[in-house]
N, C-alpha and C positions, 0 to 999 in steps of 0.2 A: 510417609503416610500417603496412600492411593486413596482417592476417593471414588464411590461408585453411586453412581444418579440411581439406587435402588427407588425411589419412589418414583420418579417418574419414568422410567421405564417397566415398571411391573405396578402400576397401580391398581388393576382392573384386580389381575390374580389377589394380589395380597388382601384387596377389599372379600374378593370371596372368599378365600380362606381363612383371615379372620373373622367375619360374621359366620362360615361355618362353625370355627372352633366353637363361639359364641352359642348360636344352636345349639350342638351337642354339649356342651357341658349342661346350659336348659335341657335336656333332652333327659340325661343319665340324672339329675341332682331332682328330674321328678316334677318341675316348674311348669309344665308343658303340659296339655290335656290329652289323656287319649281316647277322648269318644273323636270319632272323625267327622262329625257335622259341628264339630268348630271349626273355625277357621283360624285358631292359632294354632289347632293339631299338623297345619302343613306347615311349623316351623320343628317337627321331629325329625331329626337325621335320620330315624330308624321309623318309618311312616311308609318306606319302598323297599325293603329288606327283603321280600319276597320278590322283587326284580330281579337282584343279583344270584339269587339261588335259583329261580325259572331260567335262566339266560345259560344258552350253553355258550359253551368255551370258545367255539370257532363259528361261522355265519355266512356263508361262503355265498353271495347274492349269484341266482341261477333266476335265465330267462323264461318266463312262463311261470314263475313260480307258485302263482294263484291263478293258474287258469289264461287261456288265452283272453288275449283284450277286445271287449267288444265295441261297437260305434253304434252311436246310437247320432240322430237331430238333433234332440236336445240338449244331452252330453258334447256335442259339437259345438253349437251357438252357444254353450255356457263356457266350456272353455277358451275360445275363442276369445268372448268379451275379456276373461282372465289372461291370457297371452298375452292381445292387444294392450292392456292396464299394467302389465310386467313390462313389456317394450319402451313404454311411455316410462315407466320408473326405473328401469334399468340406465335408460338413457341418459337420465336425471341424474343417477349414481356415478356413471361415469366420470359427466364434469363435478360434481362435487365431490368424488375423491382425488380431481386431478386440483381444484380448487384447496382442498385441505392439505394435500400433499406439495403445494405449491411447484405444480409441475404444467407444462402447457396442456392448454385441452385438446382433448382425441381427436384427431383427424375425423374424417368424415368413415374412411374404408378402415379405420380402427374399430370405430364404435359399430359397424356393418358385422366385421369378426366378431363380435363381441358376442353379438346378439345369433348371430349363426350359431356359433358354438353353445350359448342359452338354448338353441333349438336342438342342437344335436343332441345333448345332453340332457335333455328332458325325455328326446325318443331312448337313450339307455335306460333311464329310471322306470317311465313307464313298462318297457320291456321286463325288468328284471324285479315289479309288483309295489314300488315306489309309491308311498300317499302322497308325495309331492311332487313335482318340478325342480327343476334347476334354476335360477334365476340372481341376479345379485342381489346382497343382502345389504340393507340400510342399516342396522348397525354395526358390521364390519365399517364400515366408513366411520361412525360416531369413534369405533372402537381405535381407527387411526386419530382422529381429532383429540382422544383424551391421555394416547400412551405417547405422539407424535411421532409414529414408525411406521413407514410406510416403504419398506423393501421389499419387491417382491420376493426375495429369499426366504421372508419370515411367512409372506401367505403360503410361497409354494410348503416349507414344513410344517404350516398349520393345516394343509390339503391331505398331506402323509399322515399328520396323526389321527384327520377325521375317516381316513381311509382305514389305519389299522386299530380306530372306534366302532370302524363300520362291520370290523370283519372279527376282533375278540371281541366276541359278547357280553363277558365280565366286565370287560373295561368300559367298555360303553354303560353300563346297568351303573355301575357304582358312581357314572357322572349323575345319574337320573338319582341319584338320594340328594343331589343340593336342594337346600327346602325351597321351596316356592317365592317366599320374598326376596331370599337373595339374589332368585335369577328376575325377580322384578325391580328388585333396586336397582339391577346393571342395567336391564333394558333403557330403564328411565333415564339414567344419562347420555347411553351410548344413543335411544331416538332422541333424546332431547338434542345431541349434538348435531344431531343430522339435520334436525331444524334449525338449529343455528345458523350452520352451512349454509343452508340453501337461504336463509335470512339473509347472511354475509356478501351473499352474488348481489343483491341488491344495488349495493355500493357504486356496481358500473353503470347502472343506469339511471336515468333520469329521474328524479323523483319529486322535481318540481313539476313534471308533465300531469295533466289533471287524468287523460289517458291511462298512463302507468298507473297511478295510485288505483281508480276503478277496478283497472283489473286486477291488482291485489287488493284490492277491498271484497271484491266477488268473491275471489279464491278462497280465502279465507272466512268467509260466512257461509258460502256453501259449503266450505268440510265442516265446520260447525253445526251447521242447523240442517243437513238432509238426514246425514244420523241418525239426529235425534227427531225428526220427524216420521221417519221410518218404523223408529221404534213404537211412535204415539199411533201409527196407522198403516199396521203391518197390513192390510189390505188393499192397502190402496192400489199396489201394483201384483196384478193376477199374474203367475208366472208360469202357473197350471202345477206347481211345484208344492208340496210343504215345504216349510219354513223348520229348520232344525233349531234348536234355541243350544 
């Protein structure tokens, strides 16, 4: 008898692939509403089915493809703030994926590469019409925390399948039918774990110091309540911009 750690090495998939199957059988048995101003109609497997049939076969990303890129002041200073708040969080991602991965933390001229190649690789995206940047993602890290695999052999082949997601269309499309809860239940672990981590750094430092607690006491209420202030007085700060909701 060989035994094989299926659950904890394939936790994540199996969770989504059983509440998919779970979905669709709601889906086809008729359970599920389909006027789409509910909000249980985005538990229909078949609610994006016109993705996969709009999406062509092959997607070959070409430079300029919407037009060349313009510069603008305010598209500068807005990105900028957003760059500088990626550098500050990427940072962050590093030592706590070296902290979850129980491996030493990144040198200094590691974490320097790191963030260079963040940049470079953001100038290809925007080149080739990209709605986003490159940058590290926090819940790949959650996502080492809850499968505890953390070789890079497995990111490099999870790089290769996002590459040939990026370039067959179909296949990429047919990811976009997972319903919407299920990609909200995974999120909710994989950041929940990401806050754990960075909870877990705690531990080296001082936390009889009245110092240390302050300034996690701050942290922590200002991600809390600037949010939500925000929201109560969406004017307060003139940014000369609309507000897109």
């Amino acid at each position: 008898m060989t035994k094989y750690p299926l659950f904890q090495l394939l936790p994540v998939i199996l969770s989504v692939c059983i509440s998919w199957l779970v979905a669709h059988i709601l889906t086809v048995s008729g359970n599920l509403p389909s006027n789409s101003t509910d909000p249980a109609y985005f538990v229909r497997t078949d609610s994006r089915l016109n993705a996969v049939s709009d999406a062509p076969w092959f997607n070959f990303p070409i430079p300029y493809n919407f037009g060349v890129p313009t510069v603008s002041a305010a598209g500068y200073v807005g990105m900028l703030a957003a760059t500088l708040s990626s550098i500050i969080e990427s940072i962050g991602d590093y030592y706590a994926c070296a902290s979850i991965s129980k491996a030493k933390p990144p040198p200094t001229h590691a974490v320097n590469r790191g963030i260079a190649i963040e940049g470079f690789s953001s100038i290809i995206a925007g080149l080739v019409g990209s709605g986003n940047a490159t940058t590290s993602y926090s819940g790949n890290i959650g996502a080492i925390g809850v499968t505890k695999v953390a070789s890079r052999r497995v990111f490099q082949t999870a790089g290769l399948i996002l590459v040939v997601c990026g370039i067959v269309g179909k296949f990429g499309a047919i990811l976009t039918l997972i319903p919407e809860p299920i990609i909200g239940g995974t999120l909710t672990v994989v950041f929940g774990m990401v806050a754990a981590v960075g909870l877990s750094t705690l531990r080296y430092i001082d936390m009889s110091s009245t110092r240390n607690l302050t300034i996690l006491a701050i942290s922590i209420i200002f991600g809390l309540m600037i949010p939500e202030w925000l929201n109560k007085h969406p004017t307060a700060i003139n940014t000369g911009k609309e507000c897109l909701q």
